[in-house]
C-alpha positions, -999 to +999 in steps of 0.1 A: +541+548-032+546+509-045+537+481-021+575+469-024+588+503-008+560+503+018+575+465+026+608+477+029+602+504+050+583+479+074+607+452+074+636+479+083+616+489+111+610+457+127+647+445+119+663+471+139+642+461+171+656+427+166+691+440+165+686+456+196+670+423+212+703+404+202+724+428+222+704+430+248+689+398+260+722+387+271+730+415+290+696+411+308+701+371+311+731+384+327+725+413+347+684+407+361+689+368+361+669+339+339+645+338+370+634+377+366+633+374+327+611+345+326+587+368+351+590+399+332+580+374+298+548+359+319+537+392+328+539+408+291+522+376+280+495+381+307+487+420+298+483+408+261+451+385+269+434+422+278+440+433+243+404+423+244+397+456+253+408+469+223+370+458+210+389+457+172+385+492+167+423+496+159+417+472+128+385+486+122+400+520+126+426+514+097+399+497+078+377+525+074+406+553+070+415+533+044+382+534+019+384+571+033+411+575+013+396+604-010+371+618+018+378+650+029+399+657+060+369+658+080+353+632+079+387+612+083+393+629+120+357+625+126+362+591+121+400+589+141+387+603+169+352+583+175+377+557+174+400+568+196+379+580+224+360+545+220+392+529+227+407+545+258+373+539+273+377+505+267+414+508+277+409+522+314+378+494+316+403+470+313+431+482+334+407+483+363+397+445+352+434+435+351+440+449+384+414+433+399+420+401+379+460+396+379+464+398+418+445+363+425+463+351+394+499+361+405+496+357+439+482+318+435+489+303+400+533+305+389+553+292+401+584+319+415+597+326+444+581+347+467+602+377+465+596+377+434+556+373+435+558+405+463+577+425+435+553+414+407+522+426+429+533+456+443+538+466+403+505+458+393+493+497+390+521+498+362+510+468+346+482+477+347+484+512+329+500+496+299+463+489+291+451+524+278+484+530+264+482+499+241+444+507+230+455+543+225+489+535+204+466+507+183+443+536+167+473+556+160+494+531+141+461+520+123+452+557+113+492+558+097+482+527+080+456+538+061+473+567+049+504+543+040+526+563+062+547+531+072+581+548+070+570+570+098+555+537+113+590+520+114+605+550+125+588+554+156+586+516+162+622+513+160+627+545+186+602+530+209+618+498+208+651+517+213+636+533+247+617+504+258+649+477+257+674+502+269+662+525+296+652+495+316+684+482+311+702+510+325+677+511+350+687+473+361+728+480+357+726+513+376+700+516+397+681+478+409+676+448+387+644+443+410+607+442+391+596+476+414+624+493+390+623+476+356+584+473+352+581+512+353+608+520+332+593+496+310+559+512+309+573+550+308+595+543+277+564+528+260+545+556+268+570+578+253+565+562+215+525+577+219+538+611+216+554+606+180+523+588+169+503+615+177+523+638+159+523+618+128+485+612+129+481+653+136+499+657+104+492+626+079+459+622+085+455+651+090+434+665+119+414+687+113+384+705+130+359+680+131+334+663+151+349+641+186+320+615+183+295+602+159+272+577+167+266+564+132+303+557+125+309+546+162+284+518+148+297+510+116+334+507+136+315+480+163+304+462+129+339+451+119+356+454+151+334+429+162+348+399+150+383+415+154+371+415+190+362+376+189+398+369+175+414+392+200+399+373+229+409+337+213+442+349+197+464+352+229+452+326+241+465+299+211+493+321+202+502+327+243+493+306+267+518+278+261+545+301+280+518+306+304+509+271+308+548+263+312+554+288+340+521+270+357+532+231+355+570+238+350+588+270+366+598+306+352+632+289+340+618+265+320+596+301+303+625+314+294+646+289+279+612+286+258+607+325+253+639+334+240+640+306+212+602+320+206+615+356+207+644+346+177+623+322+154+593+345+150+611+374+139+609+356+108+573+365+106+588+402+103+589+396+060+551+384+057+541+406+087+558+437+069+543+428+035+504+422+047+506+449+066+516+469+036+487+451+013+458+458+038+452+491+029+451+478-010+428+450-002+407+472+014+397+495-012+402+466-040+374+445-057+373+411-051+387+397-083+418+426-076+422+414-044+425+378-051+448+383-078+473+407-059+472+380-030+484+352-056+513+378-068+526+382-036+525+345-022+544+334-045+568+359-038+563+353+002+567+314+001+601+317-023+619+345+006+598+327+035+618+290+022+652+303+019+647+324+053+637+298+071+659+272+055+689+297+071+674+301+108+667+263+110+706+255+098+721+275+116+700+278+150+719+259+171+749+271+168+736+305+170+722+296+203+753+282+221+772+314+209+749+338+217+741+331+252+761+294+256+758+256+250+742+248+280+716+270+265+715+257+231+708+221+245+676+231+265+664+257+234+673+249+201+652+217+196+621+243+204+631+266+183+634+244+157+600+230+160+585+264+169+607+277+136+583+255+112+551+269+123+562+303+119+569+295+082+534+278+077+518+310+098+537+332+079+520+325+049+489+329+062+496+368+067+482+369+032+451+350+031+443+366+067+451+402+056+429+399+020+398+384+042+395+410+068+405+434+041+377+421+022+351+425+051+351+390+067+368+391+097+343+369+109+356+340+089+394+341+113+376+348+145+353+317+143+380+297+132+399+309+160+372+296+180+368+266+171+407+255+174+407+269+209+399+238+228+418+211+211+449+237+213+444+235+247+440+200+253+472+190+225+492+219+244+486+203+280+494+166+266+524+179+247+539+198+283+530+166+304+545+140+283+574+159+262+580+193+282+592+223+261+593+202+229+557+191+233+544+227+243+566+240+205+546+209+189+519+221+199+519+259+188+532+244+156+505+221+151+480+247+155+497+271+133+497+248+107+458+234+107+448+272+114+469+284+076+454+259+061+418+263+065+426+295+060+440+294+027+408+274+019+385+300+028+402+328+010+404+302-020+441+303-022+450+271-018+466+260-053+489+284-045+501+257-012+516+239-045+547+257-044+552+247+000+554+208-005+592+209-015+599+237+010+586+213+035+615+188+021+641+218+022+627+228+059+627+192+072+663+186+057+681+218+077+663+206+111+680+171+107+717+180+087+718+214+116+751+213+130+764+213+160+798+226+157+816+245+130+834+224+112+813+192+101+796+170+077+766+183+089+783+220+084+785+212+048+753+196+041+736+228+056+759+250+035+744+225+006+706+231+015+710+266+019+725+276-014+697+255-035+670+267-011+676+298-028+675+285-064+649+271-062+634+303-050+646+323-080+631+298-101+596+298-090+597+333-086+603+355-118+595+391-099+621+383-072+648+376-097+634+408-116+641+429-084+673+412-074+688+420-112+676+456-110+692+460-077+724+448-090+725+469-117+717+500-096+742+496-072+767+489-102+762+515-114+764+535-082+797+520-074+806+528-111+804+558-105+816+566-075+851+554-091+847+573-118+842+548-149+801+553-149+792+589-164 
């Protein structure tokens, strides 16, 4: 199955998710308050720094099913469920550590009412079990990955998302809108998307009789996950703790008036997210030379689609914003969104270069990278919340985004490809200062302006996009032809 169908399959499922989100943050603004939101945000952002416990073995996992590929069944399970035990070890370590761990932390360090803080701690066995699920559900997904099952992927993604967003929802309209309700209905419904995993992984991979452990493979999983590890300890951290750093010097409002501007702008990372994800398994199993050269393809591609998406949000973000939820709103978020919207665009690109190194076997070269930015993130992300607030803390993340794609691109020796980004930048920088506030406008026109040759300019750098966009035209031509009866 082509990469461009695997794409599309994973850029459905992580679209419908974000229609869901659009209906139903407002309703939850509405119905739990901006006070419990912004605590329901802090504590998913908190349970993410114990990824760590995933040890990389879900990367690691797809990694090795991957060059697999044509080994027989067995030693595939063999190798699924060394993982898998592996990680839910790992998983109910660390939901005894974040137990222990997240009761000095919530009790002491955000700033929320104390009603709140009571409800947050008496939850923490729920939080808590989310651990072994996510370490559980990462081996899964990366087991369908390697066999390139990523409709079934989207499918389930999009019903757990389905579960996860709604139950607690009626949970909060019909039962409490208190955090002892919503964080178990929240953990349940996750729980529920395991079950279809499994039952994908039984019949994809397949499983069959095989050995539970091997020591030898258990090794050669440590190996890569290693360095996956490294990243996963650093990476919530710089791609995190600014919402945790805001609920700690500001309050849980000012979290989510940042969150939900977060929340919309990165769902732009769904196209590069959907395409490196479907190039992984590719990279790999290809040679270096292959690999390099399929990464180059599919930038240019990226960065034509990434220029014209972006060019959209950033027009059009603030009036989004006041309509969505209302103007009051808008005035507090869209300037961070804004800001926050630029470094996704610079971090999308990097999906590629980071997917073709660790598909290449240097996963080693991201985590120390990761490393080293860690501090200065810190210290430019604690300025930029003293001196400029919300805007500052976006600057930030931005900042770090940007210096992190670039080296990179460097080390995966794609950088001459970068030559295509420099007039994006201009097309990007335009839409953030022509972005109107009202309807009908100067500005409204100028956007309308930017947008339209945003995406000329992306057909013209791009020959396979407008190759795909003609063949879809003609296709559905001829379908609609046909459906009227003057195509045979």
């Amino acid at each position: 199955m082509s990469i461009r169908r695997h794409t599309l399959y994973n850029i459905l499922g992580s679209i419908a998710p974000l229609g869901i989100s659009l209906v139903t943050v407002p309703i939850y603004l509405h119905t739990i308050g901006e006070a419990r939101y912004g605590v329901l945000a802090i504590v998913w952002l908190f349970t993410g720094y114990f990824g760590v416990f995933d040890m990389g073995l879900a990367r690691a996992s797809a990694y090795h099913l991957a060059r697999q590929r044509d080994e027989a069944p067995g030693v595939r399970s063999t190798t699924f469920w060394t993982a898998l035990w592996l990680n839910l070890s790992f998983g109910l370590l660390g939901a005894v550590v974040l137990y222990v761990v997240a009761q000095p932390v919530f009790a002491h360090f955000f700033h929320m009412s104390e009603a709140l803080r009571r409800n947050v701690l008496v939850s923490l066995p729920w939080i808590a079990a989310t651990l072994p699920l996510g370490t559980l559900g990462g081996v899964l997904v990366g087991a369908l990955q390697a066999r390139e099952r990523f409709g079934y992927i989207s499918l389930t993604g999009v019903l757990s998302t389905v579960l996860t967003q709604v139950v607690p929802l009626i949970v909060a309209v019909f039962i409490s809108p208190e955090l002892t309700w919503l964080i178990p209905a929240i953990v349940l419904a996750r729980a529920s998307g395991l079950v279809l995993l499994s039952a994908g992984v039984w019949r994809f991979l397949p499983i069959v009789p095989s050995a539970l452990f091997d020591r030898r493979r258990a090794r050669a999983l440590f190996t890569y996950g290693g360095w996956i590890s490294l990243t996963n300890i650093v990476g919530p951290v710089l791609t995190t703790f600014d919402r945790m750093l805001i609920g700690a010097l500001l309050s849980v409002q000012a979290v989510t008036y940042y969150t939900v501007p977060y929340n919309l702008v990165t769902r732009v990372a769904i196209l590069p997210g959907a395409l490196s994800n479907s190039l992984f398994p590719r990279f790999s199993r290809a040679e270096s030379g292959d690999g390099g050269r399929l990464a180059e393809q599919s930038l240019v591609m990226l960065i034509s689609v990434m220029t014209t998406l972006t060019v959209s949000v950033m027009a059009i973000l603030p009036l989004f914003l006041s309509y969505w939820i209302s103007p009051e709103f808008s005035q507090h978020g869209a300037a961070v969104g804004m800001i926050l919207l630029a470094g996704v665009w610079i971090n999308g690109l990097a999906f590629i270069p980071y997917g073709l190194l660790q598909g290449q076997g240097r996963p080693d070269i991201t985590a120390k990278l990761h490393l080293i930015e860690l501090p200065f993130f810190l210290l430019i992300l604690w300025g930029g919340i003293h001196w400029l607030g919300l805007a500052g803390a976006a600057l930030a993340w931005s900042l770090r985004v940007a210096a992190d794609a670039l080296l990179i691109f460097y080390f995966a020796k794609l950088l001459p490809t970068l030559r295509y980004a420099l007039p994006a930048i201009v097309m990007i920088g335009l839409a953030a200062v022509v972005a109107p506030q009202v309807i009908i406008s100067v500005q409204s026109l100028l956007a309308v302006v930017i947008v339209l040759f945003s995406m000329v300019w992306a057909l013209w750098i791009a020959p396979e996009l407008r190759h795909t966009l003609v063949t879809a035209a003609l296709r559905f031509g001829r379908f609609f032809l046909a459906r009227i009866g003057i195509y045979p």
